[in-house]
C-alpha positions as CSV (number, residue, x, y, z in Angstrom):
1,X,38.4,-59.2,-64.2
2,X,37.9,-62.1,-62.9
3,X,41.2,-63.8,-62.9
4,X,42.6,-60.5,-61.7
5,X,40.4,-60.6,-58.6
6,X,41.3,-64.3,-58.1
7,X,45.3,-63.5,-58.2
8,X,45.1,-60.7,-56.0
9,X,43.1,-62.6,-53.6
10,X,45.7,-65.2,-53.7
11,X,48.3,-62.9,-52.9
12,X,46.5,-61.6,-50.3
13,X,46.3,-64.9,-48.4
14,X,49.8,-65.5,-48.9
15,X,50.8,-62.5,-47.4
16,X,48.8,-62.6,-44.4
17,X,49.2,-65.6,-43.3
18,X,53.1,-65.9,-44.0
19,X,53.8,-69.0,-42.3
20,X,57.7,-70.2,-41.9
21,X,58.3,-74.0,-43.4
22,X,56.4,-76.8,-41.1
23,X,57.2,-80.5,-40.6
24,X,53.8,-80.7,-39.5
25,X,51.3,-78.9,-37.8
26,X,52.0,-78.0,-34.6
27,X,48.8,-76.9,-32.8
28,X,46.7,-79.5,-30.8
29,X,44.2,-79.0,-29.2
30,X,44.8,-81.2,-26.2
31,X,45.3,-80.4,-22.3
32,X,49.3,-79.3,-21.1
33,X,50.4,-82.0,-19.6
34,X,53.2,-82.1,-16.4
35,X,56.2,-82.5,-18.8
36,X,55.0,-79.1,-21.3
37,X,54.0,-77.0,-18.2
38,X,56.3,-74.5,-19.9
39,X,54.0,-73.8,-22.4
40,X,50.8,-72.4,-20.2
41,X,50.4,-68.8,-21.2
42,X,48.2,-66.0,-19.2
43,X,48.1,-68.4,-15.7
44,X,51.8,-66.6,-14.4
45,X,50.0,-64.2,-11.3
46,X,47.4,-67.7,-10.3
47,X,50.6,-69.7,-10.7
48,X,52.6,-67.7,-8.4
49,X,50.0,-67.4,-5.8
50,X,49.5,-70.9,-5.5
51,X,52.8,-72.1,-5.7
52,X,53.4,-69.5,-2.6
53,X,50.7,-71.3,-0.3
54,X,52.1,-74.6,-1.3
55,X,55.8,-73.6,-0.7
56,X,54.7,-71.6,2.5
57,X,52.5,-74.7,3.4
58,X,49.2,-72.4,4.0
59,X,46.4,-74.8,3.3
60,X,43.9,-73.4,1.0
61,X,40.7,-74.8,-0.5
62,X,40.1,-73.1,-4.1
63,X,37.3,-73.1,-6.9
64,X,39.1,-72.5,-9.9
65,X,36.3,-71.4,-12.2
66,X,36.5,-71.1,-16.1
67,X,34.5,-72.1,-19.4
68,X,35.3,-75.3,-21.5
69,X,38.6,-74.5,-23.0
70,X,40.0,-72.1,-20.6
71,X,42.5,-74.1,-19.5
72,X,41.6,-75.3,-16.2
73,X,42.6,-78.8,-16.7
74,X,46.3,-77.3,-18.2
75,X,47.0,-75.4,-14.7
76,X,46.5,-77.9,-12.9
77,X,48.7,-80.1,-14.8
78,X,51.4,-77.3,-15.0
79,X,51.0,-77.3,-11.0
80,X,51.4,-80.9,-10.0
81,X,54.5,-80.6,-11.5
82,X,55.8,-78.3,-8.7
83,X,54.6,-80.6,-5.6
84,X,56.6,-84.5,-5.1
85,X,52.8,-85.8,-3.9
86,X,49.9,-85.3,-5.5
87,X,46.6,-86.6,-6.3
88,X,44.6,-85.4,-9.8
89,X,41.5,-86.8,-9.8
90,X,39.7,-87.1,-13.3
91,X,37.3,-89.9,-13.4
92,X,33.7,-89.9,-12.2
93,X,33.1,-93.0,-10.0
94,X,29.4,-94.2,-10.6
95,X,29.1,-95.8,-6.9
96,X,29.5,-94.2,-4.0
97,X,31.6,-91.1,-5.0
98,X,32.5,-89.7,-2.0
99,X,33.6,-93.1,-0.6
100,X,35.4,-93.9,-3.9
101,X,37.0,-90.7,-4.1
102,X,38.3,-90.6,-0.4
103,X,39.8,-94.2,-0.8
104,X,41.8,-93.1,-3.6
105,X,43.1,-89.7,-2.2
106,X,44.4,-91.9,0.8
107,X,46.3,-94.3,-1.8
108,X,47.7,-91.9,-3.1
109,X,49.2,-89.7,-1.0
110,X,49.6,-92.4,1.8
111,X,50.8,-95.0,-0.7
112,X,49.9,-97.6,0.8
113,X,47.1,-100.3,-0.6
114,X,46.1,-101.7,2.8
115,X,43.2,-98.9,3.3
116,X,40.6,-99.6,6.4
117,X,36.8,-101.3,5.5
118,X,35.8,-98.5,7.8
119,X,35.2,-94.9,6.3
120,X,36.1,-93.1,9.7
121,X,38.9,-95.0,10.1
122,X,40.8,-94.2,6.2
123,X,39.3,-90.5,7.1
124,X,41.4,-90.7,10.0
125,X,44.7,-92.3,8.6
126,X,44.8,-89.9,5.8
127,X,44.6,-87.1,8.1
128,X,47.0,-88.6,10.4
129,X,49.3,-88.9,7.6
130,X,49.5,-85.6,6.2
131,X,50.0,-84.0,9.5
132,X,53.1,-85.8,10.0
133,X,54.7,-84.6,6.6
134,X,57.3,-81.7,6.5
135,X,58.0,-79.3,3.7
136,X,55.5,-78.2,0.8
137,X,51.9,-79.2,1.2
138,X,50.7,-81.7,-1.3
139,X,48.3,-80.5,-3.9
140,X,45.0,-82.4,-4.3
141,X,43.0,-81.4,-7.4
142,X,39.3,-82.5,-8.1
143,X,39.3,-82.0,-12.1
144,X,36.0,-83.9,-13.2
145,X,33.8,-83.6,-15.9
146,X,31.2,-80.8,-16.4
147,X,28.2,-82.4,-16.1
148,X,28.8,-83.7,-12.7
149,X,26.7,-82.4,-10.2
150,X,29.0,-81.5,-7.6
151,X,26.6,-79.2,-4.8
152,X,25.4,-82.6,-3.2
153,X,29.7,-83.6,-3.6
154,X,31.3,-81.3,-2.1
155,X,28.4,-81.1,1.0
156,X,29.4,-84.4,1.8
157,X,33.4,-84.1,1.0
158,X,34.1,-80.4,2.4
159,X,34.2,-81.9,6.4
160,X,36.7,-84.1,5.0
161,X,38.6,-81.8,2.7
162,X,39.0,-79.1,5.5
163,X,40.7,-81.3,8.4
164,X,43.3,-82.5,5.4
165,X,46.7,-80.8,5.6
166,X,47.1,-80.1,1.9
167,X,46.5,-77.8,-0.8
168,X,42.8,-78.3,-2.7
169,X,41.9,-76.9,-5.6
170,X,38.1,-78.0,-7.3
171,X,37.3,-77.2,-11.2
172,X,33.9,-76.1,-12.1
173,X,32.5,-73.9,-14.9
174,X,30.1,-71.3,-13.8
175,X,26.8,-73.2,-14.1
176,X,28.2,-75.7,-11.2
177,X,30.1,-72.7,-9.3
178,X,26.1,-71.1,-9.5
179,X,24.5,-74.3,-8.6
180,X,26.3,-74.6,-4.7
181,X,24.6,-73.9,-1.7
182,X,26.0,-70.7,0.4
183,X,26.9,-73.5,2.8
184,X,29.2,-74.9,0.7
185,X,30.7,-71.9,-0.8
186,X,31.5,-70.4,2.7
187,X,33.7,-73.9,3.4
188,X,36.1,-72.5,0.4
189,X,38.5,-69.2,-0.3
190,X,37.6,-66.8,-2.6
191,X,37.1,-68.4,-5.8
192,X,39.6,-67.4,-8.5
193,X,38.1,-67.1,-12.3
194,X,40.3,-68.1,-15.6
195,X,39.1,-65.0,-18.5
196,X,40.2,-65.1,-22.1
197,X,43.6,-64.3,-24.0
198,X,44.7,-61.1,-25.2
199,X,46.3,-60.3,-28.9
200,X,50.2,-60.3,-27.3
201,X,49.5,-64.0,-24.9
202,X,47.8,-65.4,-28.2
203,X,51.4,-64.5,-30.5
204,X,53.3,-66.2,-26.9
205,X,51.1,-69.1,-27.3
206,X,52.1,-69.8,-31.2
207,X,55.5,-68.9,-30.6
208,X,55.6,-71.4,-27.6
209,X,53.7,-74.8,-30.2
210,X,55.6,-73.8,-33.3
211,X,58.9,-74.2,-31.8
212,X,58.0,-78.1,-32.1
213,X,57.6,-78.0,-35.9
214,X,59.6,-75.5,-37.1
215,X,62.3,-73.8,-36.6
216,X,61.1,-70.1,-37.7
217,X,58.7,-67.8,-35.1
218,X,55.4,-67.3,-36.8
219,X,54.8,-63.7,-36.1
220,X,51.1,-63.4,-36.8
221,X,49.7,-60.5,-38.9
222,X,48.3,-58.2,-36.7
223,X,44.9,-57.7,-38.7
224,X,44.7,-61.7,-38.9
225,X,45.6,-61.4,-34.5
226,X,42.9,-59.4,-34.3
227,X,40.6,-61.5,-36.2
228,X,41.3,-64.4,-34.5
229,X,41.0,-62.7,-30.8
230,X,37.7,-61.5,-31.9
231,X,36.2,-64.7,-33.3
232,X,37.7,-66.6,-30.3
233,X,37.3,-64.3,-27.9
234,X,40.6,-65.5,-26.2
235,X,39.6,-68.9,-25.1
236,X,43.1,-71.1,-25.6
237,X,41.2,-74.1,-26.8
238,X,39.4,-72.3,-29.4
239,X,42.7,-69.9,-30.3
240,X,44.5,-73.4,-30.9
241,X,41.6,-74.7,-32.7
242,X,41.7,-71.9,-35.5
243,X,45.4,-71.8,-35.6
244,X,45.8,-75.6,-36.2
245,X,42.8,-75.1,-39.2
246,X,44.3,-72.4,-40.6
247,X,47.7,-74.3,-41.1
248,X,45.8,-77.1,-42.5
249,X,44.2,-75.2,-45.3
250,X,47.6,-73.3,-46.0
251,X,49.2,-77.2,-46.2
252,X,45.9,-78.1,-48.3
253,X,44.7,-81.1,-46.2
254,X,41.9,-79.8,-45.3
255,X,39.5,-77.1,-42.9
256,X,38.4,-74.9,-46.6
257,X,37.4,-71.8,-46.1
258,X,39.0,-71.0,-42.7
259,X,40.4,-67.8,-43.4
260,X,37.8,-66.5,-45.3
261,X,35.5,-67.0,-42.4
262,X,38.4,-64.9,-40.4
263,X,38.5,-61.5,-42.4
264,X,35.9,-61.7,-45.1
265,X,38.1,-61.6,-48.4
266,X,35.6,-63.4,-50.5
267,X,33.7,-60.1,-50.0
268,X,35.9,-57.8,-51.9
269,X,36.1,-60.3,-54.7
270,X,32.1,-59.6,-54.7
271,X,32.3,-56.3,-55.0
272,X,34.7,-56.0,-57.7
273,X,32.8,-58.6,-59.6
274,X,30.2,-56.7,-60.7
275,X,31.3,-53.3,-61.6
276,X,29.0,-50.2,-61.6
277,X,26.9,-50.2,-64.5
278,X,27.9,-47.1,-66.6
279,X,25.7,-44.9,-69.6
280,X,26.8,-45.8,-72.7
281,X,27.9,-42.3,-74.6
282,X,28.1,-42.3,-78.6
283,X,31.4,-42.8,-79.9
284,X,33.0,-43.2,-83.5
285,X,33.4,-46.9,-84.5
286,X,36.5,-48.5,-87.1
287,X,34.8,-49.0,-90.3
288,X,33.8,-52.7,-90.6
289,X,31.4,-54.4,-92.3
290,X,27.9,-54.1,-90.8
291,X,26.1,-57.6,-89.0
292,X,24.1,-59.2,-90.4
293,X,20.9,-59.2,-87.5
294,X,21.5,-55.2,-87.4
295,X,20.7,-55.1,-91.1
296,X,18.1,-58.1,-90.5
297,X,16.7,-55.3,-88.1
298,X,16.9,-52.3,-90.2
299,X,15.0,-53.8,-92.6
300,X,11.5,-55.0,-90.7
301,X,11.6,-50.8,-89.2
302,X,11.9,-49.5,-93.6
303,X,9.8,-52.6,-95.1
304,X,6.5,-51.3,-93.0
305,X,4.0,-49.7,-95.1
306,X,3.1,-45.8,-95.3
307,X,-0.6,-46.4,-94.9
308,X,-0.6,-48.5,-92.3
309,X,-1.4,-46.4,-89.8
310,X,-4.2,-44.2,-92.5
311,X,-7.3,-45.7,-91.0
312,X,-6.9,-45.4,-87.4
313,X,-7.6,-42.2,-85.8
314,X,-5.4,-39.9,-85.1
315,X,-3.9,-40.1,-81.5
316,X,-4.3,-36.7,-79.0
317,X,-1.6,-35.2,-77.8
318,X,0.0,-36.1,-74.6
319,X,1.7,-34.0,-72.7
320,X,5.3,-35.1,-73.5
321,X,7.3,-35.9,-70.4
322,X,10.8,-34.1,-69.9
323,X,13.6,-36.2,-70.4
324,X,16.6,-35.1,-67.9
325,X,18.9,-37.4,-69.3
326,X,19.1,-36.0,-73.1
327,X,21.1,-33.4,-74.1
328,X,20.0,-30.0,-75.3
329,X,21.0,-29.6,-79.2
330,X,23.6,-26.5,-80.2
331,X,21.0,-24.3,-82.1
332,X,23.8,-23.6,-84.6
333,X,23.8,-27.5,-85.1
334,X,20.0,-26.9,-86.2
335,X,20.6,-24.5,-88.9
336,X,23.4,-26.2,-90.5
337,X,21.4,-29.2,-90.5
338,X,18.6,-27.0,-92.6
339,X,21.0,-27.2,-95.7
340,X,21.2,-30.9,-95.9
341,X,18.3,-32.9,-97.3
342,X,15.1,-32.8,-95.2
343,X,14.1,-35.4,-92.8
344,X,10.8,-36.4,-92.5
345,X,9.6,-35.0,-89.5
346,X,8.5,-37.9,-86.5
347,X,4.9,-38.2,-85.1
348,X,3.8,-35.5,-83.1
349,X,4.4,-35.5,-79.3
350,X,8.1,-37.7,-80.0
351,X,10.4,-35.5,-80.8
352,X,14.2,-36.9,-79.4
353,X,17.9,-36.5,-80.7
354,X,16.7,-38.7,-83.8
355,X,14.9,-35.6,-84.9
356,X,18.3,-34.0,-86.1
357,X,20.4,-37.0,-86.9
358,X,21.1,-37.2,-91.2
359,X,21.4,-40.3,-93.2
360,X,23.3,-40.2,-95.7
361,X,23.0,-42.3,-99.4
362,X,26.4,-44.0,-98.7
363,X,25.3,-45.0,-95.5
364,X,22.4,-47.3,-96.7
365,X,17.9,-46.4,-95.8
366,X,17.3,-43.7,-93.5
367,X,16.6,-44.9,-90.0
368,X,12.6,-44.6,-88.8
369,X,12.0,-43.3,-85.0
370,X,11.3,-46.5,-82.9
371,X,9.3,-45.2,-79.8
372,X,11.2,-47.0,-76.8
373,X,11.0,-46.1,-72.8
374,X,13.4,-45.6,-69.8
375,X,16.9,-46.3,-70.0
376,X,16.1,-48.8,-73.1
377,X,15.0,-46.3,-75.4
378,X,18.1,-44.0,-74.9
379,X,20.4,-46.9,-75.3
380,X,18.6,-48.0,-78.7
381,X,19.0,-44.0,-79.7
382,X,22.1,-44.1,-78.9
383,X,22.7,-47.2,-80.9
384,X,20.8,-45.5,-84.4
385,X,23.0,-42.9,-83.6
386,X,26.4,-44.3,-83.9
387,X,25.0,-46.8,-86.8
388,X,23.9,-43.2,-88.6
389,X,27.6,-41.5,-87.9
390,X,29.7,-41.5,-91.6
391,X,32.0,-44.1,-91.8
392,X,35.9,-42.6,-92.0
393,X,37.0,-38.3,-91.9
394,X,34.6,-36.1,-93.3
395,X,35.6,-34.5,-96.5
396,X,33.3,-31.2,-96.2
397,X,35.3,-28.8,-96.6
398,X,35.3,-26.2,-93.6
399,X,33.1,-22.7,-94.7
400,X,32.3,-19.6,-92.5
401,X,29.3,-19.9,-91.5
402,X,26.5,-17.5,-92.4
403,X,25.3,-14.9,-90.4
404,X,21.9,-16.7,-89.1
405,X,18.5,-14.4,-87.7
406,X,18.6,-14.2,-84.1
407,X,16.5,-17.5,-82.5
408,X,15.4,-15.8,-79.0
409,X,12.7,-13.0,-79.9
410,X,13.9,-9.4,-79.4
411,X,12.4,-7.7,-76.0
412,X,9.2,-5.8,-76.8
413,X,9.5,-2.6,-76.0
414,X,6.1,-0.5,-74.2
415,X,4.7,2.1,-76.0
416,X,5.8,5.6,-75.8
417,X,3.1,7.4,-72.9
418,X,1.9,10.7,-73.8
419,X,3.4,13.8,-72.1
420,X,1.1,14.8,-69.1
421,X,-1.1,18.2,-69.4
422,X,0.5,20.5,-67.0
423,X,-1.2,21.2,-64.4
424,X,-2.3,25.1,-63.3
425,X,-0.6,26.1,-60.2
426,X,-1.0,29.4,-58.2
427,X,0.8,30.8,-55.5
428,X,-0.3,30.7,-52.5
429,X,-1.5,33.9,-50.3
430,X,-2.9,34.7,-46.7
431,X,-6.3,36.2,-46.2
432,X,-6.1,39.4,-44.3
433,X,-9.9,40.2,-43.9
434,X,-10.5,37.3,-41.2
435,X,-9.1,38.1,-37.8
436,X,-6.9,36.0,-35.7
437,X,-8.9,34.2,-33.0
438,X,-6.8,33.1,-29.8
439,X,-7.7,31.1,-27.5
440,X,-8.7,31.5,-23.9
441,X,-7.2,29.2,-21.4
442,X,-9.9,28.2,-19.0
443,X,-8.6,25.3,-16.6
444,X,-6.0,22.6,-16.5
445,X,-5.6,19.7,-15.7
446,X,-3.1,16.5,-15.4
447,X,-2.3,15.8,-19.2
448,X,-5.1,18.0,-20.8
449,X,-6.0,22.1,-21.5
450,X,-9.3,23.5,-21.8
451,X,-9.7,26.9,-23.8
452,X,-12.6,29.1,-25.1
453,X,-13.3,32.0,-27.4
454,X,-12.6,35.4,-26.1
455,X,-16.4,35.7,-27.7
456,X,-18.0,33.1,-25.0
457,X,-15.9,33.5,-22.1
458,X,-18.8,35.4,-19.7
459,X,-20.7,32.3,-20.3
460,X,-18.3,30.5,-18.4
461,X,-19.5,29.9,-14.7
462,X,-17.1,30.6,-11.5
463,X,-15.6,27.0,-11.1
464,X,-13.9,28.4,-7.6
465,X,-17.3,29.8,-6.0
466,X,-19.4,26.6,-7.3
467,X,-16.3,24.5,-5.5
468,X,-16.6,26.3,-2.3
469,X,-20.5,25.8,-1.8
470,X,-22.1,22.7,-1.1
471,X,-23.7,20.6,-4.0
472,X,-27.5,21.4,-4.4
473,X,-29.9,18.3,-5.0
474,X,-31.1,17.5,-8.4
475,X,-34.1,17.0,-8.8
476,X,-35.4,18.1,-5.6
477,X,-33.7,14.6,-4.2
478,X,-31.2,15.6,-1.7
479,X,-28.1,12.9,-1.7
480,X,-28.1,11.1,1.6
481,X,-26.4,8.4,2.4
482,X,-28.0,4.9,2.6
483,X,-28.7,3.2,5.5
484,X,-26.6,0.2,6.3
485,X,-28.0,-3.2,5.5
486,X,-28.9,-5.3,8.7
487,X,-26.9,-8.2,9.5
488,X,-28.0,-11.5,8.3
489,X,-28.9,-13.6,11.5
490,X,-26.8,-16.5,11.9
491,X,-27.8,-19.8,10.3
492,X,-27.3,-22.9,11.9
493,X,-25.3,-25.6,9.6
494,X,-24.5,-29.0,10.5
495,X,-20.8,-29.5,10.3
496,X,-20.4,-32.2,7.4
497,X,-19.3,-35.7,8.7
498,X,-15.4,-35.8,8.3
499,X,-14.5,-39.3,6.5
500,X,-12.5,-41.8,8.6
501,X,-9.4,-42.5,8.5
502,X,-7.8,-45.4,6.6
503,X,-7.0,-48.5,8.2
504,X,-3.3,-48.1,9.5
505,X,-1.1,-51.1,8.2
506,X,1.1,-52.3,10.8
507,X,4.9,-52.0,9.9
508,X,7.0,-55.0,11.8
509,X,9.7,-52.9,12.9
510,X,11.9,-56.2,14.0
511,X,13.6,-58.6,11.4
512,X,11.5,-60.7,9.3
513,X,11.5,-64.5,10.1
514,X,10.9,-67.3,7.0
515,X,7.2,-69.1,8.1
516,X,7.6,-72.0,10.3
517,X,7.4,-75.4,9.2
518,X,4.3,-77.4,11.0
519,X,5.4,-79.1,14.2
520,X,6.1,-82.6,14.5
521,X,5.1,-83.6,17.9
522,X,6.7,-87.3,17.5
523,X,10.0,-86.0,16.4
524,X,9.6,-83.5,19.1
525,X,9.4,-86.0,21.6
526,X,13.0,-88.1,20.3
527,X,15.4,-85.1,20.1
528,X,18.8,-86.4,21.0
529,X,20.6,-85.0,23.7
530,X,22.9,-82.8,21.2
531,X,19.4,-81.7,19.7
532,X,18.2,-80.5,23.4
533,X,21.4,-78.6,23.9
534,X,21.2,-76.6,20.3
535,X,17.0,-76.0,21.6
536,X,18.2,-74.7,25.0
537,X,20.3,-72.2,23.5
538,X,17.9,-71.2,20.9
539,X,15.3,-70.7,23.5
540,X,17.8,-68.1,25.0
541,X,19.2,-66.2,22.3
542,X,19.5,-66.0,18.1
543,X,22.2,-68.7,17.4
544,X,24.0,-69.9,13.9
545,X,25.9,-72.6,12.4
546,X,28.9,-70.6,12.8
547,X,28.5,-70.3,16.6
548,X,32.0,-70.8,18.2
549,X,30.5,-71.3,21.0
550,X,28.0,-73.8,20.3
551,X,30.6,-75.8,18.2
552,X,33.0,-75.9,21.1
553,X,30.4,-77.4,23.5
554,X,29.0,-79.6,20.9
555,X,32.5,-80.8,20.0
556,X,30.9,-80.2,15.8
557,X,32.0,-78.5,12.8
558,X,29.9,-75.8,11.1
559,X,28.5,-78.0,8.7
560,X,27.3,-80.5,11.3
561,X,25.9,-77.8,12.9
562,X,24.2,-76.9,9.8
563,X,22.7,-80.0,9.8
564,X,21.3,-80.3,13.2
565,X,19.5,-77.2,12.5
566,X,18.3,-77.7,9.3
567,X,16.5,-81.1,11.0
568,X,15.4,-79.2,14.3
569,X,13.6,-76.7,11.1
570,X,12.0,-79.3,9.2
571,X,10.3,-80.7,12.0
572,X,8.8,-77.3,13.1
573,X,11.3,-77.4,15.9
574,X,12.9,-73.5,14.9
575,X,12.7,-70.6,13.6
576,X,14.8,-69.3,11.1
577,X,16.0,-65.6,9.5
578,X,18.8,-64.1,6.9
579,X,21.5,-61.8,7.7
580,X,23.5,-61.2,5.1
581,X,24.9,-64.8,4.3
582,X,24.1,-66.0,8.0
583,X,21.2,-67.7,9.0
584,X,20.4,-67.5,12.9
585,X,17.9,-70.1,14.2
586,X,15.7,-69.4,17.3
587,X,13.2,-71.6,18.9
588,X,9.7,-71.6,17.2
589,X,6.6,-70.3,18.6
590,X,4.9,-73.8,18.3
591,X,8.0,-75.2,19.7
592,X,7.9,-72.8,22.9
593,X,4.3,-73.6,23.7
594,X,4.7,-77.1,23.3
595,X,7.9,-76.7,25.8
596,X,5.2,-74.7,28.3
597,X,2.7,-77.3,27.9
598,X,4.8,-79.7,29.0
């Protein structure tokens, strides 16, 4: 059964996974580079988007969000192979990164090693630069590792960023994309999200890495697709993974036990391993020659002596539990077995099947009743049975058999019941000698009739006349009405004091402001003149980092702006408030006395 299972399962495997002849194994694991950009699979709408705003030069600064594995180092591989300048940055710098990473960006899209000692001044060249150039915008792509923590980054580098003519594109997973500060997020585009594979762009994907190795598609079985999409859950890195362990196990150097982790066939071999255990049913054996620990056996059950059991007392009866397995003997079977030699009969409260079973001289000592329970006792009667069966055909001759007395008692019949006396019955007749009596009608009324006897009508009194008078007294008490009560005098009550009313809670019916930070008198009395202007205008009005405005007189970006406010809050200077994802500032109320004071 066993090797069965085994060959079948092997045959299974081979079937589903059906791969075409290899020179090797063609799925790694590693990032698309420029040169294979034909081989990115699921990125064609992003692609085609971006490659628009480059070719349209529309300067866009985009998160491209996505797990480990999902490819976001592949795209933008796949796209710097559209654009003639580029810059891809990849490694961390330890010192200085926003310094670092500007001086390299201007090397590389400027070309030119002789960069300024001054910050400003390579800030300024580069922008210079790429305001000059003609025809597709260059792509700059910020690709660094995960753990970087890139909120504080990309505060510093996003003033820079937005004055660059070029097209920026920043790679985070979603713990960084969740870390960043609204400011930051509102200095980039909608960010655009990488998802998972689906069944059809994982068979694309093969088809697209085996063409290196062989020369055959490998069209995936569709249960072994879906296995691997649902273990994967589409992410390319991982899909690759699988695929290159699976060929490995198929080519035997190693990654065991792959595809049984994939669809589970171990677990069928389990099942048929162990089949369902069945009740063994009497049948008729070949003669052979008996074994030796069956006889061995035999013998202990006939060698035990008949008055063993003499001076113990005898056991009470028990009720005898119904066995629902056993089968119900033929009763026709019982009286044929009344001709053959007597049994002796087993000890009372046991009877079984081995009541009615025969040995016979040729077949060596009658079999004793050995008192087992459950499922092993009807296997061991089963056993005695089939050892007790005759060896070969039976040579009885076939007879009619006799006509037998009936085994079910006949139905008792009740006794005949005596015939009942008749009884003496006489006719009925009317007595003439008693005259009819009818009824007088004396009064109605609703639902009911009075009569009388002709005999005692003039006893009746005149029920018109006695209506018409007017009722006499009874009694000698004449029926007057009685006098009507007096009116209680009215009672003075105290009204009871009415409880007061609860405290009313003032509702602020304006927008809530956040609490103000405690004033700091000395920074109060060094603002800068930019600082004075931004107070001024908060004195008069609800202002924001995104005042046009205010950045226009100013002569600052947003997040400049941001920053002068955030300061002017710190030190107690403002007021701040959320609406939406703006913040307005106004000038504190510590602030304005201070200002009044003065």
């Amino acid at each position: 059964m066993i090797e069965i299972a085994a060959q079948a399962m092997i045959g299974e495997t081979v079937s589903l996974l059906d791969l075409p002849p290899l020179r090797g194994n063609p799925f790694d694991h590693r990032p698309i580079e420029s040169a294979r950009a034909q081989d990115l699979v699921g990125r064609d709408s992003l692609m085609t988007r971006i490659r628009e705003h480059i070719i349209s030069e529309s300067p866009r600064m985009i998160l491209l969000v996505g797990e480990g594995g999902s490819g976001r180092t592949s795209l933008v591989n796949a796209l710097s192979s559209q654009v003639s300048k580029r810059f891809v940055g990849k490694i961390w710098p330890q010192d200085e990164p926003v310094i670092s990473i500007i001086s390299e960006i201007a090397v590389g899209l400027t070309g030119s090693f002789d960069v300024p000692a001054s910050t400003e001044q390579m800030c300024e060249r580069l922008i210079d630069t790429l305001e000059q150039g003609t025809g597709p915008l260059p792509l700059i792509a910020l690709d660094y590792p995960d753990t970087v923590p890139m909120n504080d980054f990309l505060a510093r580098m996003s003033p820079v960023l937005q004055s660059l003519r070029a097209l920026i594109i920043v790679t985070l997973t979603p713990g960084q994309l969740a870390s960043l500060d609204e400011e930051v997020l509102e200095a980039f585009d909608p960010s655009e999200h990488l998802g998972g594979l689906s069944e059809s762009q994982i068979q694309r994907l093969v088809d697209n890495l085996m063409r290196r190795k062989a020369r055959e598609r490998w069209i995936v079985n569709s249960d072994l697709l879906s296995a691997i999409h649902d273990n994967t859950g589409g992410n390319p890195r991982a899909v690759v993974r699988t695929c290159r362990d699976l060929v490995d196990e198929r080519r035997g150097v190693g990654s065991e036990g792959t595809l049984e982790r994939l669809v589970g066939w171990q677990r069928i071999v389990e099942e048929t391993d162990d089949p369902p255990e069945e009740t063994p049913e009497p049948r008729t054996e070949p003669e052979q020659a008996p074994e030796p620990e069956a006889e061995d056996d035999e013998e202990d059950w006939d060698t035990e002596p008949e008055d063993l059991w003499e001076d113990e007392p005898e056991p009470v009866e028990e009720p005898e539990e119904f066995d629902w397995d056993e089968e119900i003997p033929n009763p026709e079977e019982i009286w044929e077995d009344e001709s053959e030699p007597s049994v002796p009969a087993p000890q009372q409260g046991q009877e079984t099947l081995d009541s009615f079973v025969v040995a016979e001289e040729a077949t060596g000592p009658v079999l004793q009743h050995h008192h087992a329970g459950g499922l092993s006792g009807l296997a061991d009667r089963s056993q005695r049975v089939s050892a007790a069966l005759p060896k070969g055909p039976d040579k009885t001759p076939i007879t009619v058999a006799e006509n037998r007395p009936q085994l079910t008692p006949a139905p008792i019949r009740p006794p005949p019941s005596p015939d009942p006396e008749s009884a003496f019955v006489t006719e009925a007749k009317p007595d003439t000698s008693v005259t009819p009596t009818e009824d007088q009608p004396v009064m109605a009324a609703e639902g009911a009739l009075w009569t009388v006897d002709p005999s005692l009508g003039s006893t009746l009194p005149n029920l018109d006349e006695e209506t018409k008078g007017t009722p006499e007294p009874v009694f000698d008490i004449e029926h007057s009405p009685p006098p009507p009560a007096p009116e209680p005098e009215p009672v003075f009550e105290e009204p009871e004091p009415t409880p007061p009313l609860p405290p009313r809670i003032p509702i602020p019916l304006g927008p809530s402001w956040d609490s103000d930070e405690p004033l700091d008198r000395s920074r109060a009395a060094n603002v800068s003149e930019t600082e004075r202007v931004v107070l001024a205008e908060a004195r008069e009005r609800e202002v924001s980092p995104s005042d046009p405005a205010l950045q226009a007189v100013l002569e600052v970006g947003r997040t400049r702006l941001s920053q002068i406010f955030n300061g002017l809050r710190k030190a107690g200077l403002l007021s701040v408030r959320k609406q939406g994802r703006t913040r307005l500032f106004k000038l504190s109320r510590a602030a304005s006395l201070e200002l009044e004071m003065t």
